[in-house]
NUFI-717925 format. One line per field, with one value per residue (C-alpha): x, y, z; residue in one letter. Coordinates in nm, 4 decimals, always signed. Example, Ala and Ser with C-alpha at 12.3 -4.5 7.8 and 13.67 -1.06 7.14 Angstrom:
2
east	+1.2300;+1.3670 $
north	-0.4500;-0.1060 $
up	+0.7800;+0.7140 $
r	a;s $
! end
This chain:
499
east	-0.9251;-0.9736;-0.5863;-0.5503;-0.8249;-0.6619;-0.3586;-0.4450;-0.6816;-0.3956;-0.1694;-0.3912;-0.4752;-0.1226;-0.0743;-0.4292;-0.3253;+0.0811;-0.0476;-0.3315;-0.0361;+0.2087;-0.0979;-0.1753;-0.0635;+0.2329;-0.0306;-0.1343;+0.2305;+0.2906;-0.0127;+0.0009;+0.2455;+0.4956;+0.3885;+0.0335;+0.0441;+0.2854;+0.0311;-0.2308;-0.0027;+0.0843;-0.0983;-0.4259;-0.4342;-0.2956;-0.5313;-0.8022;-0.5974;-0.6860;-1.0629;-1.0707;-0.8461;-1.0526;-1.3506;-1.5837;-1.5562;-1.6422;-1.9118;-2.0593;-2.0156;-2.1539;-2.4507;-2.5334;-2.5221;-2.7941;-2.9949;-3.0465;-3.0562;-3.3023;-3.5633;-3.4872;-3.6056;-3.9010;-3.9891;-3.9469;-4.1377;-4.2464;-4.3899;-4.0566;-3.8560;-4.0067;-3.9777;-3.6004;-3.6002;-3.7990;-3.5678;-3.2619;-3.2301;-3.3784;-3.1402;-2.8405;-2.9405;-2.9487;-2.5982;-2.4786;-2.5461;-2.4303;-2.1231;-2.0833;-2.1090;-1.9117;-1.6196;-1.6422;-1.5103;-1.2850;-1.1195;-1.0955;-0.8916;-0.6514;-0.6160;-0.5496;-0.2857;-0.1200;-0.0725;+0.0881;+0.3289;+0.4604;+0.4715;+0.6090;+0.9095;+0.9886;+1.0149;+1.2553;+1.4504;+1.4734;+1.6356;+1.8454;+2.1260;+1.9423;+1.7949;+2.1788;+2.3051;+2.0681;+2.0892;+1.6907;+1.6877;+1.5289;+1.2587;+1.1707;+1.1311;+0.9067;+0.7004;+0.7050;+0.6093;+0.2843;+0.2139;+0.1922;+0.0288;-0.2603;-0.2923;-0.2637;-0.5759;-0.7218;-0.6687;-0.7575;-1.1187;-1.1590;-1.0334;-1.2819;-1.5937;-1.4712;-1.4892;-1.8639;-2.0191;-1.8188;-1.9415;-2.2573;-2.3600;-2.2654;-2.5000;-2.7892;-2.6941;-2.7022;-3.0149;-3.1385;-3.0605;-3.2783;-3.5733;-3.5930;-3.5471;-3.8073;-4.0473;-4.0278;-3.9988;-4.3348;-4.4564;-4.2990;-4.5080;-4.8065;-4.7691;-4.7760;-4.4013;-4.2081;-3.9086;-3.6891;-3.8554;-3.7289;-3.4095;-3.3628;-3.4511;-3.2365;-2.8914;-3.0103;-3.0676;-2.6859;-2.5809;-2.7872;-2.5702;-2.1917;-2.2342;-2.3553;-2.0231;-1.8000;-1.9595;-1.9149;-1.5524;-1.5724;-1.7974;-1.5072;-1.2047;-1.4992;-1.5195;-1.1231;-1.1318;-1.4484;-1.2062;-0.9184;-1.1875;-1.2568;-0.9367;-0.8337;-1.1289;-1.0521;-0.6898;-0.8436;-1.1218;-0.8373;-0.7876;-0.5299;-0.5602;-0.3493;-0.5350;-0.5210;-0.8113;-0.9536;-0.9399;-0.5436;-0.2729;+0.0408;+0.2799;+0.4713;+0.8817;+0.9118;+1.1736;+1.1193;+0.9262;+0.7833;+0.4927;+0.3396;+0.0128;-0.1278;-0.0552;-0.1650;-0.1301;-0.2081;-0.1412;-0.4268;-0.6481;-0.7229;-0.3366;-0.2110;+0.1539;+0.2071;-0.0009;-0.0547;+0.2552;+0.3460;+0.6741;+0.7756;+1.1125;+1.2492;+1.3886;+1.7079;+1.7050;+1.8258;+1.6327;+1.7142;+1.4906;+1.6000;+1.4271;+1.3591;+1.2705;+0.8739;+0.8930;+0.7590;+1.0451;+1.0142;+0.6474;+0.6708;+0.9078;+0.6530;+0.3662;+0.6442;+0.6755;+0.2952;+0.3388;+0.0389;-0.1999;-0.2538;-0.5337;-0.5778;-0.4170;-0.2145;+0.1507;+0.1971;+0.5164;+0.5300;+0.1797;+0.0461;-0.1622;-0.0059;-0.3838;-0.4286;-0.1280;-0.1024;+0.1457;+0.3458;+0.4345;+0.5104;+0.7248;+0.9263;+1.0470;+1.1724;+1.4708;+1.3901;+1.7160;+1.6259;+1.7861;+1.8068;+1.8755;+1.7019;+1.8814;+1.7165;+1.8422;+2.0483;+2.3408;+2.5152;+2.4284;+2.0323;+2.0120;+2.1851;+1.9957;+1.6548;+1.4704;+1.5870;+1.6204;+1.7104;+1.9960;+2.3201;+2.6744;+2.8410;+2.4956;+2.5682;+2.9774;+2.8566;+2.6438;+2.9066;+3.2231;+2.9941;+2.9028;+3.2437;+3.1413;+3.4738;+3.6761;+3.3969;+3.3571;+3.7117;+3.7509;+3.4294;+3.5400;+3.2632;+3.2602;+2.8976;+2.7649;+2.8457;+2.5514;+2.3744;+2.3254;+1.9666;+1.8328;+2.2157;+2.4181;+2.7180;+2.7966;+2.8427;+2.6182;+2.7739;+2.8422;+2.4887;+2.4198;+2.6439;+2.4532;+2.1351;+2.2977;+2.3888;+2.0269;+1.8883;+2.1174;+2.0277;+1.6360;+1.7247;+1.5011;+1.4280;+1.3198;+1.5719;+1.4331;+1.7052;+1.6011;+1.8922;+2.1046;+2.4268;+2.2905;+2.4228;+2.7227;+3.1337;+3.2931;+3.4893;+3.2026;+2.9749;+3.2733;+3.2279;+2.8364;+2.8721;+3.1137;+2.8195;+2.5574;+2.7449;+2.7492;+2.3585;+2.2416;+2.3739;+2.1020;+1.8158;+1.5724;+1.6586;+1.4805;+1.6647;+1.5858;+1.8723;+1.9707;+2.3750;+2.4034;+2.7004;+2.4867;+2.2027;+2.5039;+2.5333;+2.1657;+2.0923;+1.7929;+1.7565;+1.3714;+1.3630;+1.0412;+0.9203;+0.5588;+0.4045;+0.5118;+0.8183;+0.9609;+1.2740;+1.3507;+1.7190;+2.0607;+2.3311;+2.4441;+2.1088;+1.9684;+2.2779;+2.2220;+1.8517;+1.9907;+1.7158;+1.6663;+1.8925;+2.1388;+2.1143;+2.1120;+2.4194;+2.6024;+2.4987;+2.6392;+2.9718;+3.0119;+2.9710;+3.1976;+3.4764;+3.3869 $
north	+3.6884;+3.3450;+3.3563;+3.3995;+3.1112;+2.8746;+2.8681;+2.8492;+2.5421;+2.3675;+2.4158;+2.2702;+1.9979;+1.8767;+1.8697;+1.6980;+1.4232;+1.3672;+1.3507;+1.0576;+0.9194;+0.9107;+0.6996;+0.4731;+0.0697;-0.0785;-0.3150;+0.0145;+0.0995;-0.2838;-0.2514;+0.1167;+0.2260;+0.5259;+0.7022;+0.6711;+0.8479;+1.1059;+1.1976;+1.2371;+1.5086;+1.7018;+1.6677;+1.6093;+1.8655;+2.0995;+2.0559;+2.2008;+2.5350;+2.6913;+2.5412;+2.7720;+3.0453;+3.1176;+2.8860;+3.0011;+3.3623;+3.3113;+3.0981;+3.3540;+3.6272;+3.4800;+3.2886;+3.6163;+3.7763;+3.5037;+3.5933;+3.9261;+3.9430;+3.6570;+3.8927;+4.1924;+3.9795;+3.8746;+4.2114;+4.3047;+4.0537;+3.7658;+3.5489;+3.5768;+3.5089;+3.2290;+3.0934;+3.1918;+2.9650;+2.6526;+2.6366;+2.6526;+2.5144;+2.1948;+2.1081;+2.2554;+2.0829;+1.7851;+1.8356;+1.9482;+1.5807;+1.3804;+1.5917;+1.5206;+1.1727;+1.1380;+1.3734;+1.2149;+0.8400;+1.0971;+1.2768;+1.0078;+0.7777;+1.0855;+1.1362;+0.7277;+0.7706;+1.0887;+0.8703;+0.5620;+0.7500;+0.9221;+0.5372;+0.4463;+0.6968;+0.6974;+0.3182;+0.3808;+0.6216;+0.3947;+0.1050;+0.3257;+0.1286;-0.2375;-0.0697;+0.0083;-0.2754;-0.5192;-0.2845;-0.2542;+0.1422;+0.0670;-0.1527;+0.1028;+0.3722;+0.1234;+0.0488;+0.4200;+0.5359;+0.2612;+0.4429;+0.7665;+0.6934;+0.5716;+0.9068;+1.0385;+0.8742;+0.9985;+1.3260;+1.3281;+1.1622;+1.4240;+1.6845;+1.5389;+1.5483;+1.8900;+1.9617;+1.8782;+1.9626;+2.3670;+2.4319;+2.2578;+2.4744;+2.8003;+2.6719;+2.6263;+3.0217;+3.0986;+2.8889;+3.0558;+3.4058;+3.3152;+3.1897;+3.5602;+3.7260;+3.4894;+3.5037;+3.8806;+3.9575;+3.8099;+4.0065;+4.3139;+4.2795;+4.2030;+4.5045;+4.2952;+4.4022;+4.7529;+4.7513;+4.9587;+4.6579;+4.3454;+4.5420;+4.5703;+4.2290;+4.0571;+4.2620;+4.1318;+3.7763;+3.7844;+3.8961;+3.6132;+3.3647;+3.5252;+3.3833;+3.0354;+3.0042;+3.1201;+2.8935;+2.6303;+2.6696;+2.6742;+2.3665;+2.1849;+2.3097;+2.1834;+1.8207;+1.7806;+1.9511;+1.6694;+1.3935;+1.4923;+1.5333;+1.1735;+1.0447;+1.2308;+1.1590;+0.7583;+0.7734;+0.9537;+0.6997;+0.4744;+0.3993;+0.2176;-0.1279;-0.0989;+0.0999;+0.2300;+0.1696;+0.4910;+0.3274;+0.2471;+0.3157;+0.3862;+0.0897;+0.1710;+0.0803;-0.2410;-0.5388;-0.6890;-1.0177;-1.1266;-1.3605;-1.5079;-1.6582;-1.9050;-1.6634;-1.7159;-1.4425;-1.3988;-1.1259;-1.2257;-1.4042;-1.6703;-1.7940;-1.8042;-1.7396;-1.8285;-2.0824;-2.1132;-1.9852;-2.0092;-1.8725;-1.7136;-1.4641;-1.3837;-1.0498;-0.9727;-1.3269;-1.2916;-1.4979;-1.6091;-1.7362;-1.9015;-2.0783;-2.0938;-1.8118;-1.7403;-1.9413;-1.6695;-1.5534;-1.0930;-1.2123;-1.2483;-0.9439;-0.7264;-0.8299;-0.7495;-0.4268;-0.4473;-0.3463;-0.5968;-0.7307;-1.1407;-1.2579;-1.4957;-1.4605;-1.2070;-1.0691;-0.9777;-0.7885;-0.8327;-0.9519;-0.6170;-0.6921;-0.4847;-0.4169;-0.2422;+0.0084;+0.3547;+0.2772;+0.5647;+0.4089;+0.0674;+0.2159;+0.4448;+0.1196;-0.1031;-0.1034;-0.1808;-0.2607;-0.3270;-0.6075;-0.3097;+0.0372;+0.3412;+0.6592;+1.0012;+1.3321;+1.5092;+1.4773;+1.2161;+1.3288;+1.3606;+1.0145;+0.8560;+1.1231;+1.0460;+0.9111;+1.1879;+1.4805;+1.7180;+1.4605;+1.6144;+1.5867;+1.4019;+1.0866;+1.1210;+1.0940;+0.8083;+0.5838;+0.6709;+0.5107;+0.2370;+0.1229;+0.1482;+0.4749;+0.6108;+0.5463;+0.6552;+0.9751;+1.0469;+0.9903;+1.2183;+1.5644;+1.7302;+1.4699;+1.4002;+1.6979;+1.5448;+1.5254;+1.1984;+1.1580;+0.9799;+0.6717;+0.6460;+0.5884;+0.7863;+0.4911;+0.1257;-0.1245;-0.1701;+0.1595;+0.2350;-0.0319;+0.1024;+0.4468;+0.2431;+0.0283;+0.3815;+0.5374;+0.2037;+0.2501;+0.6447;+0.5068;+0.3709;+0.0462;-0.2452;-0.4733;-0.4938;-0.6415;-0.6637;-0.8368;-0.9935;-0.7423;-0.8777;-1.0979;-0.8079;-0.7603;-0.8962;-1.0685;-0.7520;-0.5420;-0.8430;-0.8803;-0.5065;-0.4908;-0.7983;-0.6137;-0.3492;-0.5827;-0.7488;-0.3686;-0.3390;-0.6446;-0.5710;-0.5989;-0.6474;-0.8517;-0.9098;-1.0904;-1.1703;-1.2534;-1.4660;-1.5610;-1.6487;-1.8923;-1.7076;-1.4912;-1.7295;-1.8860;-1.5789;-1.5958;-1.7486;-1.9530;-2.0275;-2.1235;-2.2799;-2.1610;-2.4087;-2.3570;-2.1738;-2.3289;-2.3388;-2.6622;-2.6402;-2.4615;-2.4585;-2.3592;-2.3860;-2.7033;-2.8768;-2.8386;-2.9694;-3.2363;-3.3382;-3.3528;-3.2631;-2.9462;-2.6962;-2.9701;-3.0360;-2.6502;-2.6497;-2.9367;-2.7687;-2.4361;-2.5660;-2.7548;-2.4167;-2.2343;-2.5019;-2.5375 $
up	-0.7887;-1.0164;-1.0532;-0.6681;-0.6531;-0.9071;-0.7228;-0.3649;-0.5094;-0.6620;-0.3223;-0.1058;-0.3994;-0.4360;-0.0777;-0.0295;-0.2851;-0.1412;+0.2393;+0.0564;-0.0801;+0.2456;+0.3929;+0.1486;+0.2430;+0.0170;-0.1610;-0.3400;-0.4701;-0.5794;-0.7931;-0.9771;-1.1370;-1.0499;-1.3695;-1.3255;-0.9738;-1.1140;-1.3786;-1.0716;-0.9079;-1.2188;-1.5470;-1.3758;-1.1169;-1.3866;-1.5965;-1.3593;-1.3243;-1.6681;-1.6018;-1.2067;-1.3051;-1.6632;-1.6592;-1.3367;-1.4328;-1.7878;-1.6997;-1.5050;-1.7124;-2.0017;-1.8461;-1.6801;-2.0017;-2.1729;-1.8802;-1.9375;-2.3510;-2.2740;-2.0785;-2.2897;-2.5728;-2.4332;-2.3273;-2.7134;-2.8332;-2.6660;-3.0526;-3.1507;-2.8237;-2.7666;-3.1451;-3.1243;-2.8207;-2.9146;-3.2531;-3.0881;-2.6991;-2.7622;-3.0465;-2.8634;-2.5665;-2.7682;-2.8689;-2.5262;-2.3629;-2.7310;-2.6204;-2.2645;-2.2766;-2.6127;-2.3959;-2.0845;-2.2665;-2.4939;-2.1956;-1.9924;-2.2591;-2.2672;-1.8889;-1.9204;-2.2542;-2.0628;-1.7032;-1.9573;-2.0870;-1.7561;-1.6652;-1.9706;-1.9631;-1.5731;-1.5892;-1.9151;-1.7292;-1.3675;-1.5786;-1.8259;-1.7530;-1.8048;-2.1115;-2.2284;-2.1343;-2.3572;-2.6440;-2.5649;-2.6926;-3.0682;-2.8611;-2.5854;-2.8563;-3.0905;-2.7718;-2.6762;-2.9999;-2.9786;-2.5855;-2.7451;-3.0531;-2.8312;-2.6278;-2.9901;-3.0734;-2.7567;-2.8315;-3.2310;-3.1113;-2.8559;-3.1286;-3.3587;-3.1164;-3.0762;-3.3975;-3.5038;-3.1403;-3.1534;-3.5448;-3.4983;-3.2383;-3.4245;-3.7325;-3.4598;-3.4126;-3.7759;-3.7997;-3.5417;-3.6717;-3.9882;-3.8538;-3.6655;-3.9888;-4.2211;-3.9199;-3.7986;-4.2006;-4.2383;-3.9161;-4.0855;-4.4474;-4.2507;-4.0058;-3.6713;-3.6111;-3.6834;-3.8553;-3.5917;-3.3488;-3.5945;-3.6313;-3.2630;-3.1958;-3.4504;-3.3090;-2.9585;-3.0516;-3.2332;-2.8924;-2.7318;-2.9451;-2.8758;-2.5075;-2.6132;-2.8034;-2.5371;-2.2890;-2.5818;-2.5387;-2.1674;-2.1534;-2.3166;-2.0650;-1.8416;-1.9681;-1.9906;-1.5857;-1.5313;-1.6560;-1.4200;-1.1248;-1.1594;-1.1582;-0.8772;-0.6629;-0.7574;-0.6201;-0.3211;-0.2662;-0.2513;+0.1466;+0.3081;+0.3890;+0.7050;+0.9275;+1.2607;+1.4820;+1.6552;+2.0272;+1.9050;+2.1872;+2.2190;+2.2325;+2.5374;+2.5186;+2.4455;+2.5409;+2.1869;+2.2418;+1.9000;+1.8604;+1.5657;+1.7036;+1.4044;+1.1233;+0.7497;+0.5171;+0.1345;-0.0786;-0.2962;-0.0142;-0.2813;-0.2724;+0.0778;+0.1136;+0.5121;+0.6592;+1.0431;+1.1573;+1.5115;+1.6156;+1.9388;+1.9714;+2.2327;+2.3441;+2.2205;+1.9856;+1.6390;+1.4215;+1.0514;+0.7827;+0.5327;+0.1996;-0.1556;-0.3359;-0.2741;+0.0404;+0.2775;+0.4168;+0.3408;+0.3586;+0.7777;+0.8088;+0.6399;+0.8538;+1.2008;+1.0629;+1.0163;+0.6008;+0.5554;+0.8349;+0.8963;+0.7183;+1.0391;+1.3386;+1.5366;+1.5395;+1.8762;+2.0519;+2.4075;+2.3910;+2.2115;+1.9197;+1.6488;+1.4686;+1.8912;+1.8728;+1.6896;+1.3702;+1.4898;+1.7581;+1.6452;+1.3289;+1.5934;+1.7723;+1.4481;+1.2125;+0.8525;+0.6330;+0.2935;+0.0432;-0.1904;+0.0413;-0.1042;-0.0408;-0.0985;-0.2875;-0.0138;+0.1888;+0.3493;+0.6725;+0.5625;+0.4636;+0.7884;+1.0420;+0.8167;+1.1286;+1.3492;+1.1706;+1.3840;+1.5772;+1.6866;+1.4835;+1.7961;+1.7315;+1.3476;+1.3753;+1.6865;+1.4038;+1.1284;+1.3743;+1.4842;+1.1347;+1.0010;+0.7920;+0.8818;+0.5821;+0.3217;+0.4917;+0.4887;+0.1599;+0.0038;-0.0557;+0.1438;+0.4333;+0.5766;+0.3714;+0.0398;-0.2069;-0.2440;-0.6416;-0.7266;-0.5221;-0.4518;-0.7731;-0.7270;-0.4193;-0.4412;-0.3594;-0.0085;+0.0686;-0.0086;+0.2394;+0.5217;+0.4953;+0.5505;+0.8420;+0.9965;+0.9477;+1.1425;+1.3843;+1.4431;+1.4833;+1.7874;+1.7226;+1.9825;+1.6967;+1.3435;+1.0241;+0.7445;+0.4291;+0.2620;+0.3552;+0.2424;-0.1071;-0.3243;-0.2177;-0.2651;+0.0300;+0.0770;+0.1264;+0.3198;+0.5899;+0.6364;+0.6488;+0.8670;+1.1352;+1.0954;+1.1633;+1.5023;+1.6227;+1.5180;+1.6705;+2.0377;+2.2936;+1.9488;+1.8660;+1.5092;+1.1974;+0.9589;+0.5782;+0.4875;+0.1598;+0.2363;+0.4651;+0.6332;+0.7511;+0.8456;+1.0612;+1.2764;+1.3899;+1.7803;+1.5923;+1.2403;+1.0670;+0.7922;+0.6059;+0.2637;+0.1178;+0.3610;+0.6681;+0.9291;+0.8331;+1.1265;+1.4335;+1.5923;+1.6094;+1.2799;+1.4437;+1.5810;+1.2210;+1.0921;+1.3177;+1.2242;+0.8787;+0.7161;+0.4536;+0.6286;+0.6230;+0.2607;+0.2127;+0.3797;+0.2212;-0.1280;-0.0207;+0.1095;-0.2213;-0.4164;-0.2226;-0.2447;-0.6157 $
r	x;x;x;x;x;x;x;x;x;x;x;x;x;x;x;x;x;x;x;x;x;x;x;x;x;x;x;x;x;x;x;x;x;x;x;x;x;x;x;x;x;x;x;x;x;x;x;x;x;x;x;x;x;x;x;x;x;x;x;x;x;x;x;x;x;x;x;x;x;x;x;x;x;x;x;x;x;x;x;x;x;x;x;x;x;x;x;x;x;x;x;x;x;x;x;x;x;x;x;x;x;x;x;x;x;x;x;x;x;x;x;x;x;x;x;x;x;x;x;x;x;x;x;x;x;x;x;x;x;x;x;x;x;x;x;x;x;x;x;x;x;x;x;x;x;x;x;x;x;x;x;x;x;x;x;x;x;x;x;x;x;x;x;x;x;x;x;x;x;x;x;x;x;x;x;x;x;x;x;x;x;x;x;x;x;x;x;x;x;x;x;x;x;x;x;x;x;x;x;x;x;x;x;x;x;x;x;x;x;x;x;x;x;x;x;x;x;x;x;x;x;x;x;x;x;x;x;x;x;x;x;x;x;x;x;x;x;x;x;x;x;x;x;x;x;x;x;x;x;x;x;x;x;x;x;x;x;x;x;x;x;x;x;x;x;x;x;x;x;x;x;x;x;x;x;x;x;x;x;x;x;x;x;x;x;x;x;x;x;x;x;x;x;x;x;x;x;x;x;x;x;x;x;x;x;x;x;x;x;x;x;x;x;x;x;x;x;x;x;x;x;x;x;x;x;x;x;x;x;x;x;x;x;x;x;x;x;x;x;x;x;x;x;x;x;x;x;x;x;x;x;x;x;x;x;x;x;x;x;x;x;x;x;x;x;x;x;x;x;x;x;x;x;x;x;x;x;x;x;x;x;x;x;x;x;x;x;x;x;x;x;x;x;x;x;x;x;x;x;x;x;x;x;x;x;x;x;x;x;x;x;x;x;x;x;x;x;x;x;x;x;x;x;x;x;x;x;x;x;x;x;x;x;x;x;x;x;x;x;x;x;x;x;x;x;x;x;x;x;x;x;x;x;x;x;x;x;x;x;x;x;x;x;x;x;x;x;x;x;x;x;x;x;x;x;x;x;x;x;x;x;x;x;x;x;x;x;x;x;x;x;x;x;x;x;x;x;x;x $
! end
């Protein structure tokens, strides 16, 4: 029945902590590592299995057990129950909370050392190739050497506390144990106790102490299942900082009007990153934003696709608040295309059909044609149903980045966002993503994170975004016109490529 127990627990655990997870708000993930949460979902919640299926029973059995030795005894004898008692539960009582408090730091440095090194290895094995590529493998294995050598140390002081609270409460048994046989002895010679009575007593009291070890034991797979309690409860106390209102509605179809109504926006509210931003597109527009590096730019797309919420202000499409609408909703109606396209373990159909899972073959073989898929799929030997290796590897950077194209176009969105969709790529591969995007655009309104002017070029409007704030508004040749930073952007680019 505990097994049964344990594992029905740890079902609904793991499930409790991944559906947490799916809700939390990206500002979570950019702060923890992918280690750390990994260690939540397996070490953590494993370690509480051997405490349910073992522990609860044993506890039981054994505290039932000091129960009942404890009344026979005092039926036997009640001078020398309660003298067994006053010797020993104060002292081990004593030791019990120099133990849980010394345990709870111990156990929760090694839940800590065990989460660092998931971290520590998963980020090794995500940038193998950096790693081999620098000649960085000597380093990683000092520096992961020095990660485990401090959940070593975690361990050895929790092994140590171990080690004098375990044996020191055995002695208290032993101790114990004498002070029944100096005190009943003396009862004996002075004819206040028969020896068949001592006798009896003294087997029971060596029965009293058998449980008080076990539960010993116990108490410790209870301190390591405290630790991982804790930890757990933190990541679920975590809540999302995008939230959906509970008088949210649906956002009904929409034509794809997007407002930015005196926007600011800081990650850390301290530094803002967009300053009163006030920017109107209009249905079917595609927009580009271009900039420096840090200028704002991914920071507006992520607050369309509502990723973060303003600090002040509103987004607005067609005149909905976006904090007023069910994230469902909103989500079901955009296109996200990432700078860097993340495909999942699967086929090549799974990762195109991701937003519609259960689509047709004639809307997959539709978005494949449309995107310019053809070619690729001709050429893998299992055709859509081809494997998908890792996040993607076994495909090149823009063939990874046609899949994605296809998936956005599958979603069916009104509104696109694509984040520098075509920085990573050859011109071989950015002529074909841009043929994608003229197909993906049709009858959109598009934002665009541009980081190549070519593709800035394509845009109806282009905003040129500097510290914060929209510096200029216009078409590629009204900027060029005004001659200020776009222009100069412009005249630097056309010197590279020439160069």
């Amino acid at each position: 029945m505990t097994g049964r127990l344990a594992s029905w627990v740890m079902n609904d655990l793991r499930v409790t902590v991944f559906r947490h997870l799916q809700r939390l708000s990206l500002d979570f993930f950019t702060e923890e590592k992918a280690g750390v949460v990994m260690s939540r979902m397996t070490s953590d919640i494993e370690n509480l299995q051997q405490l349910l299926q073992d522990g609860l029973a044993q506890f039981a059995i054994q505290g039932l057990t000091m129960i009942v030795i404890a009344v026979f005894l005092f039926t036997t004898n009640v001078k020398l129950a309660f003298i067994t008692i006053v010797v020993v539960m104060p002292l081990l009582f004593a030791m019990s909370l120099w133990f849980k408090r010394a345990s709870e730091r111990g156990y929760d440095k090694v839940r800590d050392g065990i989460a660092f090194v998931l971290a520590d290895l998963s980020e090794s094995l995500q940038g193998v190739r950096i790693v081999t590529a620098h000649n960085r493998q000597r380093f990683n294995v000092v520096h992961h050497r020095n990660v485990v050598g401090k959940y070593r140390d975690a361990n050895y002081y929790t092994g140590r506390i171990n080690g004098l609270y375990g044996p020191g409460s055995q002695l208290l048994g032993v101790v114990g144990q004498v002070v029944v046989l100096a005190v009943g002895g003396y009862m004996v010679l002075h004819h206040q106790l028969e020896i068949g009575e001592l006798t009896t007593f003294f087997l029971f009291v060596n029965r009293f102490f058998q449980p008080i070890q076990l539960l010993v034991q116990q108490y410790n797979s209870y301190q390591q299942g405290q630790a991982s309690v804790l930890k757990l409860r933190g990541l679920l106390e975590n809540e999302p900082s995008v939230t959906e209102r509970a008088d949210a509605v649906d956002l009904p179809p929409i034509h794809g009007e997007i407002r930015f109504d005196h926007v600011s926006f800081g990650y850390d509210p301290a530094v803002p990153v967009l300053e009163d931003v006030d920017l109107t597109i209009a249905p079917g527009e595609t927009v580009a934003f271009v900039g420096a590096t840090g200028a704002g730019k991914s920071t507006m797309a992520k607050l369309v696709t509502r990723f973060y919420d303003p600090t002040s202000g509103r987004v607005l499409i067609d005149g909905h608040d976006l904090r007023s609408v069910t994230l469902g909703s909103l989500r079901s109606q955009l296109g996200v295309v990432p700078q860097e396209p993340f495909l999942f373990a699967g086929s090549i159909r799974d990762n195109i059909s991701f937003a519609r899972p259960d689509a047709p073959d004639d809307a997959v073989w539709d978005a494949v044609h449309k995107v310019g898929l053809t070619d690729l799929i001709a050429r893998l030997p299992y055709g859509l149903d081809t494997a998908v290796h890792e996040r993607g590897q076994s495909l090149s950077s823009g063939e990874r980045q046609l899949v994605a194209l296809a998936r956005a176009f599958m979603a069916q969105p009104r509104v696109l966002v694509l984040d520098e969709a075509t920085s990573n790529l050859d011109l071989q591969s950015e002529t074909m993503i841009e043929a994608a995007l003229d197909v993906l655009l049709q009858q959109r309104t598009a934002v665009l994170i541009a980081h190549r002017l070519s593709t800035a070029m394509r845009a109806d409007r282009i905003v040129v975004v500097g510290d914060g704030r929209l510096l200029e508004i216009g078409s590629h040749d009204e900027l060029i016109a005004l001659g200020g930073h776009y222009a100069e952007m412009y005249a630097t680019w056309i010197s590279q490529s020439h160069s």
